[in-house]
ZABAMI-482952 format. One line per field, with one value per residue (C-alpha): x, y, z; residue in one letter; residue number from 1. Coordinates in steps of 0.5 Angstrom, whole numbers, plus 500, padded with zeros to 3 digits. Layout:
N
x	c(X|...)
y	c(Y|...)
z	c(Z|...)
code	c(a|...)
pos	c(NUM|...)
//
This chain:
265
x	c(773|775|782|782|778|783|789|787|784|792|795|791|792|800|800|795|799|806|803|801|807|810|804|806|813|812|807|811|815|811|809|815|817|811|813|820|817|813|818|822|816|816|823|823|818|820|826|822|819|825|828|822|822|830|828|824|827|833|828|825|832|834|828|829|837|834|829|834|839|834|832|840|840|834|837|843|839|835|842|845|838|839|846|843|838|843|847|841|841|849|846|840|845|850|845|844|852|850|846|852|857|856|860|865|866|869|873|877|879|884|887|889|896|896|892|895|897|890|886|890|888|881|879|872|870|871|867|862|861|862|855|852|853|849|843|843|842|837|833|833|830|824|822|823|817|814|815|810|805|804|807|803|805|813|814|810|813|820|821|817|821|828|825|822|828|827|823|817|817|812|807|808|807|800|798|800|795|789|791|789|783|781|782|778|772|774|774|768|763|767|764|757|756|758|753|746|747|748|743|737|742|744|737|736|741|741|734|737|742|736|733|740|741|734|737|743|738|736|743|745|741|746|752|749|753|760|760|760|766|769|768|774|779|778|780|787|790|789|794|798|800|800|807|810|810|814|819|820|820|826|830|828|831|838|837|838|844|848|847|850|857|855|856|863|867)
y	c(455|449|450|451|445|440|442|440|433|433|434|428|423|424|424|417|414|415|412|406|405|404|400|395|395|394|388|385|383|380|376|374|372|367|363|362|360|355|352|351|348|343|341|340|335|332|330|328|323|320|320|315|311|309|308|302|301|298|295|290|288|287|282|279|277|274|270|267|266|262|258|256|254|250|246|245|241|238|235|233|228|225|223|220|216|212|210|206|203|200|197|194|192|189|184|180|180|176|171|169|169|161|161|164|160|155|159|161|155|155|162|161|161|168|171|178|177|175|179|185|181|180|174|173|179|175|169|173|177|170|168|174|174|168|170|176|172|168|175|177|171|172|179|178|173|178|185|180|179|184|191|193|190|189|191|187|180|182|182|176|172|174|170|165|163|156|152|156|158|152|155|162|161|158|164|168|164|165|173|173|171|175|181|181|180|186|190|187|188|196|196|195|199|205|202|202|209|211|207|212|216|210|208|215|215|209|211|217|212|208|214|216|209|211|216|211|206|213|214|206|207|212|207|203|206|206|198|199|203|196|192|196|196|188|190|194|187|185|190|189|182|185|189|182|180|187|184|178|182|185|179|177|183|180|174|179|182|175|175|181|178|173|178|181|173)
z	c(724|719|719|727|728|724|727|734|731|728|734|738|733|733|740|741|736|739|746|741|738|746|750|743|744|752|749|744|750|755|749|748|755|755|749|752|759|755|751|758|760|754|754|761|761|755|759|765|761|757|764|766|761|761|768|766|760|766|770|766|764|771|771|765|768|774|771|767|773|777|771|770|777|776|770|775|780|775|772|779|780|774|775|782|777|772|778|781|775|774|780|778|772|778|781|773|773|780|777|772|778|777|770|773|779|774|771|778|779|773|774|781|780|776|779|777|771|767|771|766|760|761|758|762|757|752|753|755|749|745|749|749|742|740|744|740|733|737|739|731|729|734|732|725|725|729|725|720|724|729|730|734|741|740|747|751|748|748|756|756|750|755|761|757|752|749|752|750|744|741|746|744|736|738|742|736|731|737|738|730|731|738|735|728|732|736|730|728|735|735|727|729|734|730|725|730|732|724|721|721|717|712|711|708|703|701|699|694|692|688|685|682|679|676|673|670|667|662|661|659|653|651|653|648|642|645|645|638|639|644|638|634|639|637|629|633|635|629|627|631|627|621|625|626|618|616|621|617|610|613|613|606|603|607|602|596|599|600|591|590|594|589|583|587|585)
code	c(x|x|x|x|x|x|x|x|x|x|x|x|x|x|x|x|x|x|x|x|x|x|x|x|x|x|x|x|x|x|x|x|x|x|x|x|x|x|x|x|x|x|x|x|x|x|x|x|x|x|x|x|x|x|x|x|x|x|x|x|x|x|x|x|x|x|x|x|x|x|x|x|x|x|x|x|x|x|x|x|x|x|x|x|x|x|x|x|x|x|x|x|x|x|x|x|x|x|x|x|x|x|x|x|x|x|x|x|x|x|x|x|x|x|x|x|x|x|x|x|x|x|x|x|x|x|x|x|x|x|x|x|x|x|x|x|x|x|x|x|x|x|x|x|x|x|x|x|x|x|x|x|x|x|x|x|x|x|x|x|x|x|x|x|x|x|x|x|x|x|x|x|x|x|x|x|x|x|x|x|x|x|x|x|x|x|x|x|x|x|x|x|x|x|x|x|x|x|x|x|x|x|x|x|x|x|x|x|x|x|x|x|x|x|x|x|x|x|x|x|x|x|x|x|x|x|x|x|x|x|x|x|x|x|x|x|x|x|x|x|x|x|x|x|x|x|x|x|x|x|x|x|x|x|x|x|x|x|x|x|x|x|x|x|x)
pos	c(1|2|3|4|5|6|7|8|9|10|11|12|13|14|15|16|17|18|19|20|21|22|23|24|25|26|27|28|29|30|31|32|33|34|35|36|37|38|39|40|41|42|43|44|45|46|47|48|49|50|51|52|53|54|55|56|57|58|59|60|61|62|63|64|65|66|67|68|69|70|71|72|73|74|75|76|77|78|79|80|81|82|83|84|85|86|87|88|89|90|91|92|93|94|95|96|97|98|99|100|101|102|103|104|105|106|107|108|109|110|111|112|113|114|115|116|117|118|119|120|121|122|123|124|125|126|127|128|129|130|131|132|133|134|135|136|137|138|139|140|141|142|143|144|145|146|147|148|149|150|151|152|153|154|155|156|157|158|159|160|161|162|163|164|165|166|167|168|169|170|171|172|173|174|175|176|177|178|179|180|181|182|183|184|185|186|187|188|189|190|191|192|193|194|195|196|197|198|199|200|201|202|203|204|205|206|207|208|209|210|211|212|213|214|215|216|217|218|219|220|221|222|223|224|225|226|227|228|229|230|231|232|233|234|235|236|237|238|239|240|241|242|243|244|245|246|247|248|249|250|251|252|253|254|255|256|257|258|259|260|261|262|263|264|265)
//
């Protein structure tokens, strides 16, 4: 009975591992199917983000070129308004040539036999910078007058100086001398009134500051020995005259070469 129940377990077990062995082939498969459909997935996605992220990529530089086209545009403008600016100014600059026109109704008079030939010389210029330029020497010495003494309000008396021209300059040196005065008061009052808020602090401090020189009369007593020490500073000068003698020893030993020249005859 032994032998005849081990062939029939033998027999079964062949037969269960062969069905194993094809049921694992067939699931080898499947699985390998599922990872390639998986790694399809993944590429697809990874494509689909990289398509994405061009697309923005594009249009923040599409933006980024607009920007920069309107403010190109902008600065055009802005250009065309100034240049319609400093025309208004030549004008302003035409109306003070009027007021010189008085000068050069003398001058016409003399010109009118050529008339072209001396309007291609120019000679109006030149007087004109012959007289603009004496006004300029007289400019410089007013602003080094006031450089000295005030640096502060320059332009508020250049435009003023400019109208007035001669006749005012007494007038204006004893308003300086009076400004001087108005404005150290001024400085005084705002002191003060920065010291009524802070009094209250500065009483305390000085409280401490008279314990503390307290605390220097002790150290005084100490100090008493380095005056001792002043005193050989004086034997230093003292010294220093004795440099002076050795000078003169010096020129004495000249003397006694001239005697040896005596020896040479």
């Amino acid at each position: 009975m032994g032998v005849g129940q081990k062939q029939p377990v033998i027999e079964w077990e062949q037969a269960h591992t062969e069905d194993k062995l094809l049921r694992g082939h067939s699931v080898k498969k499947k699985k390998k199917k599922k990872k390639e459909k998986k790694k399809k997935k993944k590429k697809k996605k990874k494509e689909k983000k990289k398509k994405k992220k061009k697309k923005k990529k594009e249009k923040k530089k599409k933006k980024k070129k607009k920007k920069k086209e309107k403010k190109k545009k902008k600065k055009k403008k802005k250009k065309k308004k100034k240049k319609k600016k400093k025309k208004k100014k030549k004008k302003k600059k035409k109306k003070k040539k009027k007021k010189k026109k008085k000068k050069k109704k003398k001058k016409k008079k003399k010109k009118k036999k050529k008339k072209k030939k001396k309007k291609k010389k120019k000679k109006k210029k030149k007087k004109k910078k012959k007289k603009k330029k004496k006004k300029k020497k007289k400019k410089k010495k007013k602003k080094k007058k006031k450089k000295k003494k005030k640096k502060k309000k320059k332009k508020k008396k250049k435009k003023k100086k400019k109208k007035k021209k001669k006749k005012k300059k007494k007038k204006k040196k004893k308003k300086k001398k009076k400004k001087k005065k108005k404005k150290k008061k001024k400085k005084k009052k705002k002191k003060k009134k920065k010291k009524k808020k802070k009094k209250k602090k500065k009483k305390k401090k000085k409280k401490k500051k008279k314990k503390k020189k307290k605390k220097k009369k002790k150290k005084k007593k100490k100090k008493k020995k380095k005056k001792k020490k002043k005193k050989k500073k004086k034997k230093k000068k003292k010294k220093k005259k004795k440099k002076k003698k050795k000078k003169k020893k010096k020129k004495k030993k000249k003397k006694k070469k001239k005697s040896c020249t005596m020896m040479k005859c």
